[in-house]
N, C-alpha and C positions, 0 to 999 in steps of 0.2 A: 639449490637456488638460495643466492643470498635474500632475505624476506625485504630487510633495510634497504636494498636496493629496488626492489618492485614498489616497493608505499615511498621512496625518497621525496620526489615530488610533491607528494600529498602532504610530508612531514614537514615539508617546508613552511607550510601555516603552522602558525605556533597553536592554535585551537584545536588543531587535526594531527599533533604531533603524536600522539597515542591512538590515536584512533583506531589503526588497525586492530588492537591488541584491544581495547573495549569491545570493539564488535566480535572478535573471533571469541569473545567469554562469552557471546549470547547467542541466544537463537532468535530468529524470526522466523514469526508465521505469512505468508503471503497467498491471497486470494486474487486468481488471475495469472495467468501466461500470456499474454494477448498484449493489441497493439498499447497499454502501458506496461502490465504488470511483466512481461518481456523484459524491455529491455530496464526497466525499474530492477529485476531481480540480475539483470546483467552486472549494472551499475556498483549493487553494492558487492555483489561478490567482490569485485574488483576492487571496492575498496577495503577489503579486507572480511565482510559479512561470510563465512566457510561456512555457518551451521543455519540452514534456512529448510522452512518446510514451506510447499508451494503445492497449492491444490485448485486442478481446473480437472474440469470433466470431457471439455470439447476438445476436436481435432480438428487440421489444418485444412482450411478451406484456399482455392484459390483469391478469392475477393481480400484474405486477411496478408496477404503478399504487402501491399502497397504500403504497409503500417508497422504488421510484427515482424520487425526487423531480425531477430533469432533463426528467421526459418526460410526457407527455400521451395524451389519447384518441387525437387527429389522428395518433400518430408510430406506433399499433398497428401490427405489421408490419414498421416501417422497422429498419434494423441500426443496431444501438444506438449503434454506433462514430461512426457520423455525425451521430446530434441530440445525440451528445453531444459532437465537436468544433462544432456550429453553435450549441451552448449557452455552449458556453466562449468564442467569438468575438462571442459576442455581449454577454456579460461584458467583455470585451477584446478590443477589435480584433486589437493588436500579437501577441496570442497567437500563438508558433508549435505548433501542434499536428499533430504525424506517428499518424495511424490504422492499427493493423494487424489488419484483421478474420480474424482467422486465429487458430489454436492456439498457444502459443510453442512450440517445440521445441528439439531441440539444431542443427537445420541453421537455423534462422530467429533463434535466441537473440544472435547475434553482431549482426546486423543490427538488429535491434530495441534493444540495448541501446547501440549504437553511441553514442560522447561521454556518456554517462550515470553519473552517479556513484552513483546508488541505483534501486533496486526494488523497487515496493512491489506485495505477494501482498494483492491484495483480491479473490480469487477463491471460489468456492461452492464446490469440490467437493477430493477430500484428494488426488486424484490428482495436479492439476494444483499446488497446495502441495507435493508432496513435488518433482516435476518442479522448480518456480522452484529449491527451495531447492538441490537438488545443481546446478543450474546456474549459479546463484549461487556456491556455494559452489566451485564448480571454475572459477571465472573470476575470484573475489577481488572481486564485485562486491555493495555493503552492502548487504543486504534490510531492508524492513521487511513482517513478518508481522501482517494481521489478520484473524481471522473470527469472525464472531455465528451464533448460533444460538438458536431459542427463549431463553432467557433466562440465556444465560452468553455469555462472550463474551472473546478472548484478544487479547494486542499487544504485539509483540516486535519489537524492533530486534538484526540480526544484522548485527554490524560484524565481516563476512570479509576486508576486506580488512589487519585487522591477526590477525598470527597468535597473540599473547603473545592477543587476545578465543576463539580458534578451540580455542586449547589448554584454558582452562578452560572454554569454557560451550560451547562443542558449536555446534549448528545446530539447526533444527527439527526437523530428522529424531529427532536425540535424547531430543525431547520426545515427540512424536507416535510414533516407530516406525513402518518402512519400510511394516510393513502394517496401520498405521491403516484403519478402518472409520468413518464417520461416518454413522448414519442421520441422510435428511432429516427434516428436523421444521420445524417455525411459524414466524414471524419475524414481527416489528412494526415497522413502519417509525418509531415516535420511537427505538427502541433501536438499528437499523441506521444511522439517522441519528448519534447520538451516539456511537456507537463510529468512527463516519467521521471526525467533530470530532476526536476523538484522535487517530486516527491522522493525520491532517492535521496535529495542531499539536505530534509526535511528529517529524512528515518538516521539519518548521519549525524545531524544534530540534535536527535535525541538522547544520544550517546555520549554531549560533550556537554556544555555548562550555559549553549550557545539559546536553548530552546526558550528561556525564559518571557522574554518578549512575543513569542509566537501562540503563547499561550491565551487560549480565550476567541485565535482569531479565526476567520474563516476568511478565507484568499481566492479571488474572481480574476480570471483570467478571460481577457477578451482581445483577441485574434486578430481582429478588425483593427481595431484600434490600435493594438500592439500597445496594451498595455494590463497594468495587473492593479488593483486595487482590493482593500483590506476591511473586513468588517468585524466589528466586535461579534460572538455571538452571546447568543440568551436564553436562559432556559425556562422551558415554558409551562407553564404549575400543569396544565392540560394535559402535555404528552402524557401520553399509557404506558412509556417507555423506562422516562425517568421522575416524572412529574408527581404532582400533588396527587394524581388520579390514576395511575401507574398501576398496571393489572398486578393482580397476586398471580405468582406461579403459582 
């Protein structure tokens, strides 16, 4: 297969004219196969992302139909990790994809993010979000944060590995606070999808010269309204995570 001919399209932006060839030098890490991290890790394969590692521990449930667009009646049951590297290989053969059906941790975090230069938290629940972020953050390793819920929805790019980013705008923890609470609530699958889209072409423009401006910011997605609005963030001398008061390992 001619390659030039699959990314033509995409080469058409002059921002995105290498792109493919950027991404295929790197790897990602991705947490989450679900109704974002799905079709988020669809997206970029597609655009060119071959070397990705993606770690979910759950399996397919009926109720996750209406949303994680990757999967089907037939796959009920099966771990999710696997029809969704058989999904992306079959988008792309040449895809390298490393599955790790397990929880990340602090003893498995080194291995999983091995060669990876970002991670992106497409995770459901605020435990395993605070977890990424101080892991990240004590390894110097760039996250990117998204989560939907009923009809708001947030997306942030934390660039830890530079510290002049760390000193002014903090981390997630900052935003959120160590003992964030999220009750579950509803979700729609065209709005799950679309906050994916972003975050996909968010982890896209990490890769190009495009990012600069996005820096610092934290991005509000509101459904209702049908629209998105931008906040500076700030880091907060408090958090235990990155702050003034920041527990010793």
């Amino acid at each position: 297969m001619n390659n030039t001919n699959r990314y033509a399209r995409q080469q058409m932006i002059p921002e995105y004219q290498d792109l493919d060839k950027k991404l295929e030098q790197n790897r990602i890490a991705i947490v989450g196969s679900g109704g974002l991290g799905g079709l988020c890790t669809y997206l970029l394969v597609g655009a060119g992302a071959l070397n990705i590692n993606i770690a979910d521990y759950d399996t397919i449930d009926e109720t996750n139909l209406h949303r994680q667009i990757l999967y089907r009646e037939k796959d009920i049951g099966e771990n999710k990790i696997n029809c969704c590297k058989r999904e992306l290989i079959e988008l792309d053969k040449r895809a390298n994809i490393k599955t790790f059906a397990e929880k990340i941790t602090e003893e498995n975090f080194q291995e999983f993010t091995k060669d990876c230069r970002l991670v992106l938290d497409l995770s459901d629940n605020i435990e395993t979000r605070l977890a990424l972020n101080r892991l990240c953050f004590a390894n110097r390793i760039d996250l990117i944060h998204a989560s939907v819920t009923a009809e708001t929805a947030l997306l942030a790019y934390f660039k830890f590995s530079d510290s002049k980013f760390i000193e002014e705008y903090g981390c997630y923890e900052c935003l959120a606070g160590e003992n964030a609470a999220i009750a579950k609530k509803g979700i729609t699958g065209p709005f799950a999808s679309a906050v994916s889209a972003f975050a996909a072409n968010l982890t896209m423009q990490v890769f190009t010269d495009r990012i600069t401006e996005k820096l610092g910011k934290i991005y509000l997605f509101d459904l209702n309204r049908f629209s998105i609005k931008s906040f500076s963030l700030k880091k907060s001398p408090l958090c235990k995570c990155c702050g003034d008061t920041k527990e010793v390992a």
